[in-house]
C-alpha positions in Angstrom: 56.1 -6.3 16.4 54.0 -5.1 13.6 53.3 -1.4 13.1 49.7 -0.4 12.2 50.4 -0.9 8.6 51.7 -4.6 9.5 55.3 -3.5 8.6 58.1 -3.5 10.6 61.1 -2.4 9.2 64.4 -4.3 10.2 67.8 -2.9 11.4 71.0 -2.9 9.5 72.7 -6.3 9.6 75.9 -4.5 9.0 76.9 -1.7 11.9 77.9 2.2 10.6 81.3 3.6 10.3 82.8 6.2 12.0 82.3 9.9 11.8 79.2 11.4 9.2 78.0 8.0 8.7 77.7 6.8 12.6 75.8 10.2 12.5 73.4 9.3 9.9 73.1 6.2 11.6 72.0 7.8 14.8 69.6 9.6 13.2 68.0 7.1 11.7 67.6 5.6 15.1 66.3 8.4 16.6 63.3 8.2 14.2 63.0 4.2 15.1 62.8 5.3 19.1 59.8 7.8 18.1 57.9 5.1 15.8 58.6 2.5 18.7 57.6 4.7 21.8 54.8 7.1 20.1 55.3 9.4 22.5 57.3 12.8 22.9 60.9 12.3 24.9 63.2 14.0 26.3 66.9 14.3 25.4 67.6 11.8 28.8 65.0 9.7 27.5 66.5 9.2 24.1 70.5 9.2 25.2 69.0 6.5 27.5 67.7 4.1 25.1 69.9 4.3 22.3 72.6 4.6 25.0 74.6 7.3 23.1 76.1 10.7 25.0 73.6 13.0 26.0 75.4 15.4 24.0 75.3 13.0 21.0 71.5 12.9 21.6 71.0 16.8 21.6 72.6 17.6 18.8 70.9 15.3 16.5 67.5 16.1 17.8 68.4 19.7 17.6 69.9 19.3 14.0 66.0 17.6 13.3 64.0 20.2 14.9 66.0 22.9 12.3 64.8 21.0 9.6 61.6 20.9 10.2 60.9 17.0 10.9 60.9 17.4 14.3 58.8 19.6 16.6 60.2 21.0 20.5 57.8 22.2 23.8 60.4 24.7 25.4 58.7 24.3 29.0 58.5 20.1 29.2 62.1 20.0 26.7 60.1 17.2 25.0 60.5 16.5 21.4 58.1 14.9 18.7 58.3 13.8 15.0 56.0 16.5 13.2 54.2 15.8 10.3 56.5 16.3 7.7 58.3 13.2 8.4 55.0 11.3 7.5 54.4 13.4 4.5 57.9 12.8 3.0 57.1 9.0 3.5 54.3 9.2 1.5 55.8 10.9 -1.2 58.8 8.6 -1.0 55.9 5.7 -1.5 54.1 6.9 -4.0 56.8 7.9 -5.9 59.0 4.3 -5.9 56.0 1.6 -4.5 52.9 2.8 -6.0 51.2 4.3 -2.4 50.4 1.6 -0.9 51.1 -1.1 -3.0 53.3 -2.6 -1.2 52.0 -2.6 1.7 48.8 -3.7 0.9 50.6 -6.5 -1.2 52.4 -7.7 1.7 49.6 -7.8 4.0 47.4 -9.5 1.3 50.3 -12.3 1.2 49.9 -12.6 4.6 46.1 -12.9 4.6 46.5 -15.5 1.7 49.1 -17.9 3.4 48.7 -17.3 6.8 52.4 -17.4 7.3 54.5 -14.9 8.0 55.8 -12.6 5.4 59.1 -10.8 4.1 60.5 -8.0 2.5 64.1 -8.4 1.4 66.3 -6.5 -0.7 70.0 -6.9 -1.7 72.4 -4.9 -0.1 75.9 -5.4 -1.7 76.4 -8.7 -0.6 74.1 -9.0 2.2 70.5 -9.7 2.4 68.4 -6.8 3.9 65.1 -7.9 5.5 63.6 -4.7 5.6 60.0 -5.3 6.2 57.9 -8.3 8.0 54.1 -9.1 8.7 54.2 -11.7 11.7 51.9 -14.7 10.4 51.0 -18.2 12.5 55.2 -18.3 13.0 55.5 -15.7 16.0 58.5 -13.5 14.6 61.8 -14.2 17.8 65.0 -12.7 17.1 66.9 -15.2 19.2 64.8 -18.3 18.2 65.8 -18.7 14.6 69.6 -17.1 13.2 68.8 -16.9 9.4 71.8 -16.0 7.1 72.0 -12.7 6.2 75.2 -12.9 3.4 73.9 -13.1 0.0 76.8 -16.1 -1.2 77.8 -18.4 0.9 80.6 -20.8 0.3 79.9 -24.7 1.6 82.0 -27.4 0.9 84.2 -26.5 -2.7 81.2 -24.3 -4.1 79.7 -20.9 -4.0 76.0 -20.8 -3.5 73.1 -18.7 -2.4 73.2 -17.8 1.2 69.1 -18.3 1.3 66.1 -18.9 -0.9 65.4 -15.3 -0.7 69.1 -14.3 -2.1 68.6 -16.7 -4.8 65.2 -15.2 -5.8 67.4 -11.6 -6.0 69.9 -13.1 -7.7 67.5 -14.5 -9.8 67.1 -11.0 -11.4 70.8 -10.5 -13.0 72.7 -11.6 -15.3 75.8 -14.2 -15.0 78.3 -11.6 -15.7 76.3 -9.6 -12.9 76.4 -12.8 -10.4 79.4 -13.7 -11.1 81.0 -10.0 -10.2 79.6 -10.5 -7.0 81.5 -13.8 -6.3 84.4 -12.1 -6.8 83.5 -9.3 -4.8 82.8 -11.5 -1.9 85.7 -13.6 -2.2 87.3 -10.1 -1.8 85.1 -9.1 1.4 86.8 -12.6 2.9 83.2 -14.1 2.9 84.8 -17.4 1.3 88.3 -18.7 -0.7 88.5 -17.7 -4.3 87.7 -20.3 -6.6 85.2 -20.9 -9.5 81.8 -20.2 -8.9 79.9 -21.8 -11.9 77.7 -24.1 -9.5 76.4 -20.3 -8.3 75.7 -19.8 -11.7 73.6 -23.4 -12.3 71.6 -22.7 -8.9 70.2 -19.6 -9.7 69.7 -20.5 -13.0 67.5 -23.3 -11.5 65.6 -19.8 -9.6 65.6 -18.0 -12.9 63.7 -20.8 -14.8 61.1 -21.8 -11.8 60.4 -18.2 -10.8 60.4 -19.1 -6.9 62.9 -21.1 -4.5 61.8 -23.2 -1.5 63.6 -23.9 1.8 62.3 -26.9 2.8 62.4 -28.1 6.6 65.4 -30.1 7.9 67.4 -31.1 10.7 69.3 -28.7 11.0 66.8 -25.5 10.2 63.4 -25.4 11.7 61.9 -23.2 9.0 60.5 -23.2 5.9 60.4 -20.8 3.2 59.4 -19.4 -0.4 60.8 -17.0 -2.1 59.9 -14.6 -5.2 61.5 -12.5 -7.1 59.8 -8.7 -7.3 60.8 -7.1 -10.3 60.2 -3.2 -9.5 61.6 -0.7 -12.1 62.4 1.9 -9.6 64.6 0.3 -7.3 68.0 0.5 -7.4 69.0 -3.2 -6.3 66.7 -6.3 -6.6 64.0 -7.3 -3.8 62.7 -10.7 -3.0 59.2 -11.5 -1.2 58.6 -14.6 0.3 57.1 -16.3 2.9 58.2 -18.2 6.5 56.8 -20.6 8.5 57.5 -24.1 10.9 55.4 -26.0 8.7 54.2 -24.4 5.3 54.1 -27.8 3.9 52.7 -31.2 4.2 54.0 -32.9 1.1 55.9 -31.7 -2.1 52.2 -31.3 -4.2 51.5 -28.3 -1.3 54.3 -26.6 -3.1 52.7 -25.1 -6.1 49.5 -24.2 -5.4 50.9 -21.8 -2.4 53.1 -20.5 -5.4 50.6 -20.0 -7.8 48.7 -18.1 -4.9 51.4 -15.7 -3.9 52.3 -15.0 -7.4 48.5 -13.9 -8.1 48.6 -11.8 -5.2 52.1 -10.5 -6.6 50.6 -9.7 -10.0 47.5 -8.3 -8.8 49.6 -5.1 -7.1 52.5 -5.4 -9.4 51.7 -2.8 -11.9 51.0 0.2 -9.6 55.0 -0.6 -8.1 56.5 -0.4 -11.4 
């Protein structure tokens, strides 16, 4: 699953809309079949697995060629990506995660723990895993179902969906959190109500600088999360790691968190 830099980016949890934005959308997934096949295609070939209209298919490899980011062999019909797709990647990285800081911090954290790692940012109210480095935990999409809404509403109380949500929301401000509550109460992601136990939780976050998902009947994981402060982003990120068994006893806690925070810290400064 990993690339050759160890990261995988993940798919949208939340499907386009209609019109410019399925087109986008399309786009984008033409440039995941290239990464995925590393090979030129045809038009048939990419139609085929993104199972869109061949027409569909043309005119967005067409519309890529005219800018540039693709390249076309008239006699085989076989488009590539050419190399200003990587080059705008790396200018993209160095300008908002320090080259390869991030990278290299994610596949330190990985070398470090041995589990397997993640990349999460917040996306309105949904949590965006948008890179991974499998670990000892083999990565299966249909093995494990992990939330992806950033609130979640159990009982008579709003809460974090996960560890890694709380370790975003960590990074705002009550007012902040408590605008997003409402929002999601809006969305129809839970019944309105007060949301001041939301509040306490990730206050709990905010003080410890990590949260832990610890194994339990009904979730075969476990997991730490982190909060990555990173000046240039937009909306918060998390990092954090996930396993079947990370730990033994609540002492092997700590020390795995004083670990990934050094590693966090070490890289930190060239992403901000």
């Amino acid at each position: 699953m990993a690339s050759m830099t160890g990261v995988t980016p993940a798919k949208s949890s939340r499907a386009a809309g209609g019109g410019g934005v399925k087109s986008c959308s399309r786009a984008l997934d033409v440039l995941h079949f290239f990464a995925s096949t590393g090979a030129p295609a045809r038009t048939i070939d990419v139609s085929g697995a993104l199972k869109i209209p061949n027409s569909s298919a043309d005119e967005i490899l067409r519309t890529l060629t005219a800018g540039g980011y693709l390249s076309y062999h008239r006699p085989t019909k076989r488009y590539a990506p050419s190399f200003k797709l990587p080059a705008l990647a790396q200018d993209i990285k160095r300008s908002f995660f320090g080259g390869d800081g991030m990278t290299e911090m994610l596949n330190d954290l990985r070398a470090e723990t041995g589990a397997t790692v993640y990349l999460t940012l917040q996306n309105d109210c949904w949590v965006e895993s948008v890179a991974e480095i499998e670990g000892e935990w083999k990565i299966d999409d249909g093995e494990v179902d992990y939330p992806n809404e950033l609130l979640t509403y159990e009982g008579d109380r709003w809460l974090p969906g996960t560890n890694f949500a709380a370790a975003m929301l960590a990074q705002q401000s009550n007012v902040e959190i408590i605008d997003l509550a409402m929002r999601a109460q809006k969305l129809g992601l839970g019944p309105s109500g007060p949301c001041l136990s939301l509040v306490r939780r990730v206050a709990r976050t905010r003080a410890r600088g990590f949260s832990v998902y610890r194994q339990t009947d009904k979730a075969a994981l476990e997991s730490i999360a982190i909060p990555l402060r990173m000046s240039r982003q937009a909306a918060p990120y998390a990092v954090g790691i996930v396993g079947k068994r990370l730990f033994e006893n609540d002492g092997d806690v700590m020390p795995i968190v004083r670990s990934m925070q050094a590693v966090i810290r070490r890289h930190s400064a060239r992403m901000r």
